[in-house]
LUMTORLUM-212065 format. One record per residue (C-alpha): residue in three letters; x, y, z. Coordinates in steps of 0.05 Angstrom, whole numbers, plus 5000, padded with zeros to 4 digits. Layout:
ALA_X_Y_Z
...
! end
This chain:
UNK_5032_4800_4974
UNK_5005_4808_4910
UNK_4951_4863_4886
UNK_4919_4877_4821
UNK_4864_4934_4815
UNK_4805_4912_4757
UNK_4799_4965_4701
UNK_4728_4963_4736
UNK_4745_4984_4801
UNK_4702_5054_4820
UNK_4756_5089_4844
UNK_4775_5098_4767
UNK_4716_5139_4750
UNK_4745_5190_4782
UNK_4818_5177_4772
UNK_4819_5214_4706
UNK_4759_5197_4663
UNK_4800_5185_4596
UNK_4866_5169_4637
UNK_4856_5131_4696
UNK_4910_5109_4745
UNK_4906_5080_4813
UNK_4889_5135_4870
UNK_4950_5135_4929
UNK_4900_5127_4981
UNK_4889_5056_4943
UNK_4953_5042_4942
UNK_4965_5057_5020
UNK_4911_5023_5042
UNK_4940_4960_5004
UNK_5004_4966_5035
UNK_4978_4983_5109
UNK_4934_4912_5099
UNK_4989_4878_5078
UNK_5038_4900_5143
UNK_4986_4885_5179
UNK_4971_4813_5166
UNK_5053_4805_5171
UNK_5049_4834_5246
UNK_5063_4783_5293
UNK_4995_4806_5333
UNK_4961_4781_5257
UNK_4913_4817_5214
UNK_4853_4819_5268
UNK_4884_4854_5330
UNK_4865_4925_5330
UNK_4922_4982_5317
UNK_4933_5057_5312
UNK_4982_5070_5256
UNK_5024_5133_5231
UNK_5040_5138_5167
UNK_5119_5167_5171
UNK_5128_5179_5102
UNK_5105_5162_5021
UNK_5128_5168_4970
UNK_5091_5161_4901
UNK_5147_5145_4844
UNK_5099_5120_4790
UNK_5033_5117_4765
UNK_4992_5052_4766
UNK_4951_5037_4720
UNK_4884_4987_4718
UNK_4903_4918_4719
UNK_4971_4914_4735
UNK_5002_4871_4778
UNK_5038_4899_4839
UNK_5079_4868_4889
UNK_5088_4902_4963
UNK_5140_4875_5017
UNK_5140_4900_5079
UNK_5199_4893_5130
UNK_5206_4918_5202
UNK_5253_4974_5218
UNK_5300_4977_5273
UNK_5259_5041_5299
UNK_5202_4995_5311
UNK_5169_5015_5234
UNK_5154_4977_5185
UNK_5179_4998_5117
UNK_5131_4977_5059
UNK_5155_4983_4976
UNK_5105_4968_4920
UNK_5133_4950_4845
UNK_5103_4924_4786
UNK_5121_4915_4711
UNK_5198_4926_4740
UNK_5190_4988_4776
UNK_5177_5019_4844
UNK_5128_5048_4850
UNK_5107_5074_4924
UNK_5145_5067_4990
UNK_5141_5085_5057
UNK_5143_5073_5129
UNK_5088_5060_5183
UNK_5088_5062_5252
UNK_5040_5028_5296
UNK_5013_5022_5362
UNK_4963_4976_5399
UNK_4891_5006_5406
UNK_4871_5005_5480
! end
């Protein structure tokens, strides 16, 4: 999946007026979409997810082009990694479980 945040996007107002960079939260959300719609249940079901771990290597900046992968762990995770312009820069794991 690809992802590219506009150097309009709102969330920059606030992530730094004069140095703006893409907020984790942003980034997380992105990358929880994205395991999602790869789930065998599909993108609509309903889930409950943990977030096991992120990590943050590398600041994004507006309008670059990312790239996330996610890939199901042995555990029953799902490991997601985010890159652009040659770099990592977030990963992390998920876990999820079906909402009653």
């Amino acid at each position: 999946m690809t992802l590219n945040f506009a150097s309009d996007h709102p969330a920059f107002a606030g992530h730094f007026p004069g140095k703006p960079m893409v907020p984790g939260v942003l980034l997380l959300d992105a990358a929880l979409h994205a395991a999602q719609a790869g789930s065998s249940r599909g993108p609509g079901a309903a889930w409950r997810c943990q977030i096991g771990s992120a990590k943050f290597l590398s600041p994004v900046l507006p309008g670059e082009t990312l790239v996330i992968s996610c890939t199901p762990t042995k555990g029953g995770h799902v490991r997601f990694d985010i890159s652009g312009q040659g770099r990592q820069v977030a990963t992390g794991t998920f876990t999820f479980e079906s909402s009653p």
